[in-house]
C-alpha positions as CSV (number, residue, x, y, z in Angstrom):
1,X,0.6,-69.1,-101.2
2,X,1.5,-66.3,-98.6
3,X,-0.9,-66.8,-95.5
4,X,-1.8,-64.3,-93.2
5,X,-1.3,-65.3,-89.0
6,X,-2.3,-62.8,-86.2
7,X,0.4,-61.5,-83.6
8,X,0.9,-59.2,-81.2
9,X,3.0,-56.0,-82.1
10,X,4.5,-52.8,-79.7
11,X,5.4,-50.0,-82.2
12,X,8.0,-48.5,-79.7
13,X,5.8,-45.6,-78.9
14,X,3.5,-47.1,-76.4
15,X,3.5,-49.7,-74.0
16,X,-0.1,-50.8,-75.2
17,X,0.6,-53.5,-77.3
18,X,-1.8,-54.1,-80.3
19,X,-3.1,-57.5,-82.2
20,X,-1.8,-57.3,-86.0
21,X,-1.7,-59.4,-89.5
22,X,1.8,-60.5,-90.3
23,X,2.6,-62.0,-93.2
24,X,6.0,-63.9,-93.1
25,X,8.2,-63.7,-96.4
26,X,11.8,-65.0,-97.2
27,X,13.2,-61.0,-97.4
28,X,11.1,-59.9,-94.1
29,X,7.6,-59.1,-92.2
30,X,5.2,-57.1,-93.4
31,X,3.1,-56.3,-90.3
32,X,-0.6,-54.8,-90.6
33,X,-3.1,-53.1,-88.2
34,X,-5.8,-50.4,-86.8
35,X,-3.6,-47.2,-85.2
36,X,-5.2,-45.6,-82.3
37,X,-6.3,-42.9,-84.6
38,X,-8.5,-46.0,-86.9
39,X,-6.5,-45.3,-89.4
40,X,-5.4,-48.9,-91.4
41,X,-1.4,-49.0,-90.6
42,X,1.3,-51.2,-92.6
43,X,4.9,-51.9,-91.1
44,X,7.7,-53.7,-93.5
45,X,10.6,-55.2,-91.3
46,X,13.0,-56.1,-93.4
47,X,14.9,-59.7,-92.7
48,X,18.2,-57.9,-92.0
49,X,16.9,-55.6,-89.6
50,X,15.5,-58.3,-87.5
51,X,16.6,-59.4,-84.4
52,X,15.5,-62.2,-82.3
53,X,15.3,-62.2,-78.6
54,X,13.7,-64.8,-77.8
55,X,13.0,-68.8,-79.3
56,X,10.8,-71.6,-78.2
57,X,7.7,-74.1,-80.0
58,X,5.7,-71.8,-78.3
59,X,6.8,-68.2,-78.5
60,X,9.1,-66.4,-80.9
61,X,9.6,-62.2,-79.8
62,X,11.3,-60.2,-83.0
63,X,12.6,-56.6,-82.7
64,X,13.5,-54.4,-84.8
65,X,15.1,-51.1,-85.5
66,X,18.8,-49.3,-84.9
67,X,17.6,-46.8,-81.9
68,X,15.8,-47.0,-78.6
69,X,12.9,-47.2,-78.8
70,X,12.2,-50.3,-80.6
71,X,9.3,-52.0,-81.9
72,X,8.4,-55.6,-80.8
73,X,6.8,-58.5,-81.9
74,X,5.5,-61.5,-80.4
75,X,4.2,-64.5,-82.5
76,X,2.5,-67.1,-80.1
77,X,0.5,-69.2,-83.5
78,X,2.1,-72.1,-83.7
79,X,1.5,-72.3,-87.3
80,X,3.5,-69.0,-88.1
81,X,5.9,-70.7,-86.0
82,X,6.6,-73.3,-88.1
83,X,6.5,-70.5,-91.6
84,X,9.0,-68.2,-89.6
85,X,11.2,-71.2,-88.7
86,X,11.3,-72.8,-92.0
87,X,11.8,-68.9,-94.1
88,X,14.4,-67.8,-91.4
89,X,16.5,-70.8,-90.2
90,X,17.3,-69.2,-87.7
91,X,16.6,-70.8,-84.0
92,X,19.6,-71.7,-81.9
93,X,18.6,-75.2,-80.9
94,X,18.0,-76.0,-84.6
95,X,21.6,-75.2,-85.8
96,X,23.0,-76.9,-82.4
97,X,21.5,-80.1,-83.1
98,X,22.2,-80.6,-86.8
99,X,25.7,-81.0,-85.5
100,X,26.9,-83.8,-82.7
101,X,26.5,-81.3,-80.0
102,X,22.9,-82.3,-78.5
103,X,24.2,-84.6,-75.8
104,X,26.9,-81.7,-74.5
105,X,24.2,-79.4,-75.1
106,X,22.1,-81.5,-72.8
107,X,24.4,-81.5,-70.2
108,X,25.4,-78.3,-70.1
109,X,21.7,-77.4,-69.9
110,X,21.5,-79.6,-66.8
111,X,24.0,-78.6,-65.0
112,X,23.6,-75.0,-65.6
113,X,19.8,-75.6,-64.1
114,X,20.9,-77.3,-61.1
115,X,23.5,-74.5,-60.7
116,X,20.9,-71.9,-60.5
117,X,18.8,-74.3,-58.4
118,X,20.7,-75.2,-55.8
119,X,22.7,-70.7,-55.6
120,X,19.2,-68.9,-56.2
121,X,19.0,-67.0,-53.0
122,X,23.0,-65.9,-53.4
123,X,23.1,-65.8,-57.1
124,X,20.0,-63.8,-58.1
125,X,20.7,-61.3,-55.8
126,X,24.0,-60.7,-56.9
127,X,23.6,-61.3,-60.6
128,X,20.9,-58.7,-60.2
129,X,23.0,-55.9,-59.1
130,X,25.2,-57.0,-61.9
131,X,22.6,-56.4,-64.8
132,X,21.6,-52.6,-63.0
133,X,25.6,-51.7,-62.3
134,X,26.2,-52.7,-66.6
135,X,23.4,-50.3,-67.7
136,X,24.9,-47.2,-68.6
137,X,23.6,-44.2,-66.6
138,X,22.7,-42.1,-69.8
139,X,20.3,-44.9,-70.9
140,X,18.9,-45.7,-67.7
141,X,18.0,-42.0,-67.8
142,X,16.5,-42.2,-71.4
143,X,14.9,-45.8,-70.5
144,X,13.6,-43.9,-67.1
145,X,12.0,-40.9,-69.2
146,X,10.1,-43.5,-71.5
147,X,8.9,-45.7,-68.2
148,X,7.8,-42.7,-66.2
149,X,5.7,-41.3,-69.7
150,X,4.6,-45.0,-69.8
151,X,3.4,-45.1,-66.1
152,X,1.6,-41.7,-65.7
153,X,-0.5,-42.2,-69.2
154,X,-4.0,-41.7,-68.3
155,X,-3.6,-40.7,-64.9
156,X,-4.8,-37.5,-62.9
157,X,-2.0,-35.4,-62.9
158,X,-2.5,-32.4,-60.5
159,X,-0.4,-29.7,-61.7
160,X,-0.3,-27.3,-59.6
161,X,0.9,-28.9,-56.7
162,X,3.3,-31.0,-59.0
163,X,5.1,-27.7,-59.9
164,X,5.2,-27.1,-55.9
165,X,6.6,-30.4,-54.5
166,X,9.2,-30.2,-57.6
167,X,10.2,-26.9,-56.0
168,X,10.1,-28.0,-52.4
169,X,12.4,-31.0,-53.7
170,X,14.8,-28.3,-55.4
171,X,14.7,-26.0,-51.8
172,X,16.6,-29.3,-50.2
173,X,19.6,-28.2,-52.3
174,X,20.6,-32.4,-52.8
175,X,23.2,-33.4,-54.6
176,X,22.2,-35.4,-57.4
177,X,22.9,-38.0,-60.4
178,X,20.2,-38.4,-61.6
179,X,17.6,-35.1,-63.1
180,X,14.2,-35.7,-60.6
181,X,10.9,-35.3,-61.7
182,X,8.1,-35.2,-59.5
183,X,4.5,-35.4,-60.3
184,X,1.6,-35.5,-58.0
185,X,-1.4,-37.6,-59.0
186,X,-4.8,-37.3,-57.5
187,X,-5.6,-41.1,-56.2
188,X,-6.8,-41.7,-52.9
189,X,-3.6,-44.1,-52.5
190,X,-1.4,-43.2,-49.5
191,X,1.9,-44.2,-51.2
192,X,5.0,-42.7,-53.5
193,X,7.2,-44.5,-55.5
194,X,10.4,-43.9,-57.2
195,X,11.3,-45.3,-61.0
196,X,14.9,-45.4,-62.6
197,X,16.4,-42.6,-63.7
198,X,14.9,-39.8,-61.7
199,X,11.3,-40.3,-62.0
200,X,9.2,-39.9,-58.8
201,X,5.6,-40.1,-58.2
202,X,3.9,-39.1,-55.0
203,X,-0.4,-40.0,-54.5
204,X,-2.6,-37.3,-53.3
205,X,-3.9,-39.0,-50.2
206,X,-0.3,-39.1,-48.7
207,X,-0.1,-35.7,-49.0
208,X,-3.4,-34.8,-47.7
209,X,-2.6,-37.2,-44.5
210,X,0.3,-34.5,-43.7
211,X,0.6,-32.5,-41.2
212,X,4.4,-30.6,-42.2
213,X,6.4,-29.8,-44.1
214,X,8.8,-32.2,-42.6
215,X,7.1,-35.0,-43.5
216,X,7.3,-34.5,-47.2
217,X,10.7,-33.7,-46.9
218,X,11.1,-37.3,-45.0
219,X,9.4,-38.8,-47.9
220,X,11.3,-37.4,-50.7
221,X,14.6,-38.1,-49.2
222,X,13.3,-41.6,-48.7
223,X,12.2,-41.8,-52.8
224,X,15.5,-39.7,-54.0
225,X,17.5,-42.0,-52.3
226,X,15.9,-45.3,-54.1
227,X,16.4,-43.8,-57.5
228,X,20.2,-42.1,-56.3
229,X,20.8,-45.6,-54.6
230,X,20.1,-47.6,-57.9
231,X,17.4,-49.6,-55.9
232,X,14.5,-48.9,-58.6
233,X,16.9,-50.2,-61.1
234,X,18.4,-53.1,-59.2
235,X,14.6,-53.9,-57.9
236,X,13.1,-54.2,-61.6
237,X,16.3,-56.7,-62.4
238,X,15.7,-58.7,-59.2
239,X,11.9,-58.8,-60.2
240,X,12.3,-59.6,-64.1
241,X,15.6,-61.1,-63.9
242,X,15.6,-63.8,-65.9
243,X,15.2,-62.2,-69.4
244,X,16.8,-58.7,-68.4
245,X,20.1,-60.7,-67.4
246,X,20.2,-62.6,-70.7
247,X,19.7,-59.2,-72.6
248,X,22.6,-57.4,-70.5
249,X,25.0,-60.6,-71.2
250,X,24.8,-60.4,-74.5
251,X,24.7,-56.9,-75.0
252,X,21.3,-56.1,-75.7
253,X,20.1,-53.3,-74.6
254,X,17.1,-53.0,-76.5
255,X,15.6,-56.3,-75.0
256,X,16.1,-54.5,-71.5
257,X,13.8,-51.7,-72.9
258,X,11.8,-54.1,-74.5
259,X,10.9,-56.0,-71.4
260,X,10.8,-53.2,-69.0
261,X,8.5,-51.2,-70.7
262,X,5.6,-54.2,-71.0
263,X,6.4,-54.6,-68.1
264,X,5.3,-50.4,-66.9
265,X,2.0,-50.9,-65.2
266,X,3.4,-54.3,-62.8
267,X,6.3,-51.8,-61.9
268,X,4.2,-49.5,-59.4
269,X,3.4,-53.1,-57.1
270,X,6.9,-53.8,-56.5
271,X,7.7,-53.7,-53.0
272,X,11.2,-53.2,-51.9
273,X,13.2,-55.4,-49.7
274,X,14.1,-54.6,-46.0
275,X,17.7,-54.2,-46.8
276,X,16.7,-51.5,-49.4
277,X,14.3,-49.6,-47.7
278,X,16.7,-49.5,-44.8
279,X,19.2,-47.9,-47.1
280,X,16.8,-45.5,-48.4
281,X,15.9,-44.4,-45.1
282,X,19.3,-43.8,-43.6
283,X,20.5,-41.5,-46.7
284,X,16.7,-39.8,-46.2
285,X,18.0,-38.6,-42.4
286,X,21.5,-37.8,-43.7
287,X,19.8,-35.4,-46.1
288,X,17.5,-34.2,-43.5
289,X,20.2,-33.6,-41.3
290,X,22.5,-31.9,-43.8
291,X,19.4,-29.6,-44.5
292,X,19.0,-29.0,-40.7
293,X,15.8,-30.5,-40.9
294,X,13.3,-32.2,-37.8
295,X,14.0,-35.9,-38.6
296,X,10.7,-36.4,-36.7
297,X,9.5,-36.0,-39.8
298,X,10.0,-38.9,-40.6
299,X,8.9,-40.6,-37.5
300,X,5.2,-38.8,-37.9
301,X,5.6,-40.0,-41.6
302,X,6.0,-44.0,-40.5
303,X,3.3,-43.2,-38.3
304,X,0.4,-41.9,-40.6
305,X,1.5,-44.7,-42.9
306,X,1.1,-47.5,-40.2
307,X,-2.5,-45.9,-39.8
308,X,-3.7,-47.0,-43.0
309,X,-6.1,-49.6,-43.3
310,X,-5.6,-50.1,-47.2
311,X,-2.2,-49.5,-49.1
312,X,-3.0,-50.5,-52.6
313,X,0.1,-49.9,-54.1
314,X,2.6,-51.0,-50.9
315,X,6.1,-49.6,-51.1
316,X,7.0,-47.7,-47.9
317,X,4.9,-50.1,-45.6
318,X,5.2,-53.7,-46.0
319,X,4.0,-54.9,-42.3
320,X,3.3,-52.8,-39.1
321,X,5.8,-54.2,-37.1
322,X,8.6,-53.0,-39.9
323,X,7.4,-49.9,-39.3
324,X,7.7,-50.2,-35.4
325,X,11.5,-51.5,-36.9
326,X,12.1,-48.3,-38.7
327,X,10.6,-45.6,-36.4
328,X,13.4,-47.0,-33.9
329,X,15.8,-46.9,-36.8
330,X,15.2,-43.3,-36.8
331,X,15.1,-42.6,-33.4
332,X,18.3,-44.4,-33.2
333,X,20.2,-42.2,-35.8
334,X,19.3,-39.0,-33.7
335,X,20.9,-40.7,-31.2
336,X,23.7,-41.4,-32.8
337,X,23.8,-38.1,-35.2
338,X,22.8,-35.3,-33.1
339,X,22.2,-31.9,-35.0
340,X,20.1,-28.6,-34.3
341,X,17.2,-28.4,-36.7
342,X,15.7,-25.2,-37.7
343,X,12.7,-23.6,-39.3
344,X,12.2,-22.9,-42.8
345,X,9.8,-21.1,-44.0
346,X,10.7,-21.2,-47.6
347,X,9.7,-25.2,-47.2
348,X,7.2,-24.5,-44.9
349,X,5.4,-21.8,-47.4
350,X,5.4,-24.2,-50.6
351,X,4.1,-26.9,-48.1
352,X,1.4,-24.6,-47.2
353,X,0.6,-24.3,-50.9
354,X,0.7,-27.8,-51.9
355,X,-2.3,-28.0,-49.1
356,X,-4.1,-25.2,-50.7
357,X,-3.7,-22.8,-47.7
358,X,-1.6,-20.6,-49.7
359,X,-1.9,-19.8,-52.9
360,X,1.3,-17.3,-53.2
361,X,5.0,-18.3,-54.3
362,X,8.2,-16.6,-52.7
């Protein structure tokens, strides 16, 4: 008799995971449930198709298909544990143990524990930056697309100012690796954060707290540079490490999708560390300086942040004396980069419009 357990399913089109039948079989899953439309949805995943990411008593997650994105499924019953273990035959540990492996197999397991242990503070890091530098660019790109679609679903999206800011960030003339989006949502959240692949997006309220157009160009030089840096991608494998470094080793790309993308609405909280946002803002002055631009922008940027009582979602300000840290930072790259910055209107007139004090384009 073929019994029916509950799981939880992603169909690779949303990050909003839903609550399914599955019925396990010996050629596959047949996978059951309500789409967002009510209408009653069935799913067959054949056995070859499968793959499995992850194995324990407790948790089995499946995917399957050939292309990004992929659907996902995560069976926590232990009972369909047991029906999936016993059709499949396919857990690691199982096969391991039938021969006369366990005892290497438990000190291997040992000693790779106490290795990670006693290097965590040197290794993560490093292994991190790993994972990000084997991504190829074109999928972090595609991956990006589907994490930035992810992230802004259900939000405010103010669109005329969004098609300003983009064209303030294309007036900067950067050089690029990445295609930047922009979008402007209307939160009262004095914060902006950058995602992999090019995706940027910037709160309302930190735009209302300006008072130039110099400021937004400080802050978008800060962003670009955390996604042309790599330091969204390298931040998200520091922060999820564990399972995104097992799905790099052995080649899966998929489980990196897989796992970012439940992962979409955690993403906006991460902060960045000191030695990253230090980065970001150095390459933010070199741009403003190769655009001729007042880095005092940036200064008066720091300093509206440092003003704000709440920061909900903290990326630019971590503590007020880092941003005492930082203003000096600045001040000391004038010092040590002096240019002549000039006026420019173009910037100054799409400024003006994202403050609704012009509603004209040039």
């Amino acid at each position: 008799m073929n019994l029916i357990y509950k799981a939880r399913y992603y169909n690779g089109k949303s990050s909003t995971p839903y609550t399914v039948d599955i019925l396990i079989k010996e050629d596959g899953i047949q996978i059951q449930y309500e789409s967002d439309a009510r209408e009653k949805t069935s799913v067959v995943w054949e056995k070859h198709s499968i793959h499995e990411l992850e194995y324990s008593s407790a948790l089995i997650t499946l995917r399957s298909g050939k292309t990004f994105p992929y659907e996902q499924l995560e069976i926590t019953d232990p009972k369909a544990i047991q029906t999936y273990t016993r059709l499949f035959k396919v857990a690691f540990h199982k096969r391991v143990l039938r021969g006369n492996g366990a005892l290497w197999l438990g000190i291997i397991l040992v000693s790779f524990t106490a290795l990670l242990l006693l290097g965590y503070f040197v290794l993560l890091p490093w292994a991190a930056d790993w994972g990000a530098s084997k991504i190829p660019k074109d999928y972090e790109i595609e991956l990006g697309k589907e994490l930035y679609k992810s992230v802004l679903e259900g939000e405010n999206i103010d669109s005329g100012k969004t098609k300003a800011i983009n064209q303030f960030f294309k007036e900067l003339g950067t050089e690029q690796d990445y295609p930047i989006q922009i979008t402007v949502v209307k939160k009262d959240i004095a914060n902006a954060f950058a995602l992999p692949g090019g995706g940027i997006v910037v709160y309302s309220h930190i735009l209302d707290s300006m008072q130039s157009y110099e400021e937004l160009a400080a802050l978008l030089a800060h962003e670009f540079s955390h996604v042309q840096l790599k330091h969204a991608t390298r931040n998200i494998f520091q922060s999820l490490s564990g399972r995104l470094l097992l799905s790099v080793f052995i080649g899966d790309l998929g489980g990196v999708s897989a796992v970012i993308l439940q992962q979409a609405d955690n993403l906006r909280s991460l902060g960045y560390s000191r030695k990253f946002e230090k980065e970001a803002d150095e390459n933010g002055l070199r741009i403003l300086a190769q655009n001729s631009i007042d880095a005092e922008g940036m200064v008066r940027l720091f300093e509206q942040l440092g003003k704000e009582e709440v920061i909900e979602l903290n990326e630019m300000l971590s503590t007020h004396p880092d941003i005492e840290n930082r203003i000096e930072g600045v001040r000391a790259f004038k010092k040590e980069n002096p240019y002549v910055h000039t006026d420019h209107p173009k910037l100054n007139s799409l400024f003006e419009t994202l403050k609704g004090r012009n509603d004209s384009w040039e």
